[in-house]
N, C-alpha and C positions, 0 to 999 in steps of 0.2 A: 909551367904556370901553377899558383898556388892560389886558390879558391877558398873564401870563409864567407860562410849563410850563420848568420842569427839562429841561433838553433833554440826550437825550447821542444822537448817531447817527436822531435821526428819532423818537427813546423819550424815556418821562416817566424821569428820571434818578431813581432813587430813595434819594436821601438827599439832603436838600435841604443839610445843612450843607458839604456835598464837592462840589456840583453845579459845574462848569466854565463850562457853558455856561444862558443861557437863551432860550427862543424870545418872543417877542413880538409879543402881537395887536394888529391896533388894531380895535375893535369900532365900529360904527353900525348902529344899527336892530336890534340882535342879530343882524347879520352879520360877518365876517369881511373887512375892505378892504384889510389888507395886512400880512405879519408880515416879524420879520428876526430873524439869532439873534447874539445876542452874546457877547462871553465877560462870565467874572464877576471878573475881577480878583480874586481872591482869594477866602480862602473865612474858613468862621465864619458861626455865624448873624446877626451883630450887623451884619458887615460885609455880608454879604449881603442882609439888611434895608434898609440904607444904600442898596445900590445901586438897588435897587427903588423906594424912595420915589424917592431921586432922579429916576431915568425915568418919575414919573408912575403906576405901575402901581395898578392898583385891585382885582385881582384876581391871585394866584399859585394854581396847581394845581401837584401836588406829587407822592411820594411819601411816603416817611416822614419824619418832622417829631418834633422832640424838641419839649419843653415851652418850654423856653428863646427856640429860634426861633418857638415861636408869640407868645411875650410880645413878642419881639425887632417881628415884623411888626405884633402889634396897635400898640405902641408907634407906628409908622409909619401908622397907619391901612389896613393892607393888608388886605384880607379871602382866605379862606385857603381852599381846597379840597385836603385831602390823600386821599392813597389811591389817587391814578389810577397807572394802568401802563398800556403797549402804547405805538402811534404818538401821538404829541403833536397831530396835528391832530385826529383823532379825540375824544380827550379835550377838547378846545377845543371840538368840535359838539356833545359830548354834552353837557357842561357850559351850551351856548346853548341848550341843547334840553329842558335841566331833569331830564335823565336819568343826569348821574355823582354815583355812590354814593361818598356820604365816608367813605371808613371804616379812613384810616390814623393820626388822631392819636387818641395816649392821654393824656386829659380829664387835667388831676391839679386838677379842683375836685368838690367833692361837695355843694354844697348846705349847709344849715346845720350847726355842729357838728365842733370839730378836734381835740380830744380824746378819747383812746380810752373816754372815758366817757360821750361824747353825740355818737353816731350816728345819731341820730332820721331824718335824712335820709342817712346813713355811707357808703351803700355804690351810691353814684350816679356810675359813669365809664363811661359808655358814649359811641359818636355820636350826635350832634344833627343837627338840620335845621335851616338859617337860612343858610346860605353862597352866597346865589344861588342854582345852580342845582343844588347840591346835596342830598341828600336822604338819609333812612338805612334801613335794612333790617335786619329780624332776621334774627343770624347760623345759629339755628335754628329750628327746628320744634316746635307741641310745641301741643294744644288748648287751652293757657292764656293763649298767645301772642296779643296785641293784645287783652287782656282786665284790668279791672282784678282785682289780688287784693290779700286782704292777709294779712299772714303775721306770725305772733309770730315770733320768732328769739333764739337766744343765739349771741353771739361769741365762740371762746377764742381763745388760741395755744399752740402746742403742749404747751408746761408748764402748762396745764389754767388760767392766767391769763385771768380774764374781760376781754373787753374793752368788749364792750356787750353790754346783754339790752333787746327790747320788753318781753320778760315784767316787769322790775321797773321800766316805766314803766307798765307798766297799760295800751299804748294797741300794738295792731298798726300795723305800718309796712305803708300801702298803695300800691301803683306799678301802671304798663301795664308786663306779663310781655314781655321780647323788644322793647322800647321804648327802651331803653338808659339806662334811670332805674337801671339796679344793676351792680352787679361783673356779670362774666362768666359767672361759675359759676355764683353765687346766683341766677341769672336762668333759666339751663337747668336748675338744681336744680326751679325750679317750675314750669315749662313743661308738665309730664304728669304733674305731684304731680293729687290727687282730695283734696277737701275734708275735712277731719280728718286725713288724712297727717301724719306725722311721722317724717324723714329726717334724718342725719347725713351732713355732708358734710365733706372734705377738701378746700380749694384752695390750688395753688401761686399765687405771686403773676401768674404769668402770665394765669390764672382771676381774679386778685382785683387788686390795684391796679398790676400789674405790676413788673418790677424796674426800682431806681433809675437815671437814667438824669443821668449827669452833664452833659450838654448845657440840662438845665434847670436848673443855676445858671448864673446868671449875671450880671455884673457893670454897672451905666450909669452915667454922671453923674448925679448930686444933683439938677443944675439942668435935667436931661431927665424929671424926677418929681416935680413939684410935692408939698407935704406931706412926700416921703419927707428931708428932714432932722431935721426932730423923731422920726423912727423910731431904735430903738436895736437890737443884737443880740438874738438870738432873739423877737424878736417878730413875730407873726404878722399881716401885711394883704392885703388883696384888693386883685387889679388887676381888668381885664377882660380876656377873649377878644377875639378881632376880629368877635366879634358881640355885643360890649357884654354879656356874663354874666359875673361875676366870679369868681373862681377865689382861692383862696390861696396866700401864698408867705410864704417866712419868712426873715427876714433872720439873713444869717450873716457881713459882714462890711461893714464900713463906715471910711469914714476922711472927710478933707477934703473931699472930692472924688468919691469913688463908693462906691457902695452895692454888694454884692453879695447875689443872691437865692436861693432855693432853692425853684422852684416843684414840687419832686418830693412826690409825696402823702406824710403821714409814715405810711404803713401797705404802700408801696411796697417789695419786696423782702422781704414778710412770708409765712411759707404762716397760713395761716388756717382756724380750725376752726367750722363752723357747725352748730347745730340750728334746726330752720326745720320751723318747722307751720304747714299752709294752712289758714288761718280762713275764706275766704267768696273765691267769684270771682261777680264782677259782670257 
């Protein structure tokens, strides 16, 4: 297995689209036999991507990571650990060791539903677990946490605009609390809710799918996306993550030759108003 951290100075460099340098494992036996650091000729996530596949790597640990470059590396087969900081070897043992916590990229997929009128699954961007040796953590506290609940909810935006309600589905939306199956807020909203509760919350988008982040559009060849030429403008398809879940993007520009994408959530950049009553914890 071959291993590359964002290196700047002996540190996980943390912006992976700007990174200069990267350090390089080469792995056996889940040990460590020999690394070296390179530069990165250039930067961009796409081109950065490029360079990775070409060396073989199997694994990039990171700091922050836009949407783009994650399409960019799945695209390459690379599998992804973001959110590390400190010394870079460090981060390489813990990672062999099944103890670095991932928890710098921001998801832009949510499960079923991408219209503001069927959210049934809506409000699901948190970190996951499947990245090797990566794992995830609630980012709070709260006795509801690691517990299944479920919860009616209505969504507005600020001009009192609905955007989804369980209530006029008839059916509570149920998750693991603190699991990262929901926005950020929505999630510490019910973490020490008591059953019958019923709370009114405000979130900025930082709380809720976060601001747009232009690094996830992004443009490829045609003939690097099987399918993607029967695609047209504004229409929405799923790729995958670098662990095979797929995610939504929406095309926003196309010609002979490349496609451009827009994997940003369309609720990105929103503040969001929620009512949320706890039905039943399991």
């Amino acid at each position: 297995m071959r291993i590359a951290v964002t290196y700047d100075n002996g540190q996980v460099f943390q912006h992976f689209g700007h990174t200069e340098q990267f350090k390089i494992y080469e792995v056996e036996d889940g040990k460590v036999v020999s690394s070296e650091v390179i530069g990165s000729d250039g930067q961009g996530h796409g081109a950065l991507a490029g360079l990775l596949s070409n060396k073989s790597i199997d694994v990039l640990i990171c700091g922050g990571i836009g949407g783009g470059a994650q399409a960019a590396l799945s695209q390459n087969g690379i599998e992804l650990c973001a959110g590390a900081s400190g010394d870079v070897d460090a981060a390489v043992d813990a990672y062999l060791k099944g103890e670095l916590v991932n928890s710098g990229v921001n998801c832009n997929h949510h499960g079923e539903g991408h219209t503001c009128g069927d959210h049934e699954e809506g409000h699901s961007c948190g970190e996951h677990s499947g990245c090797g040796g990566c794992h995830s953590e609630p980012e709070f506290e709260g006795k509801n946490v690691g517990k299944t609940c479920r919860t009616h909810y209505r969504g507005t935006f600020n001009d009192g605009t609905q955007f989804d309600s369980s209530y006029d589905r008839g059916e509570p939306l149920e998750f693991v609390c603190g699991a990262g199956m929901m926005i950020k807020g929505f999630d510490k909203a019910v973490a020490n809710m008591e059953v019958g509760d019923k709370v009114d919350i405000h979130l900025m988008p930082e709380e809720a799918y976060g601001q747009r982040d232009e690094d996830a559009v992004f443009t490829i060849e045609i003939a690097q996306l099987p399918g993607s030429e029967e695609l047209v403008v504004d229409q929405q398809v799923y790729l995958q993550d670098p662990y095979g879940r797929p995610f939504p993007v929406k095309v926003v520009a196309k010609d002979d030759t490349n496609i451009t994408l827009d994997a940003n959530h369309e609720m990105a950049g929103k503040e969001l108003n929620f009512t949320i009553e706890l039905v039943e914890v399991k």
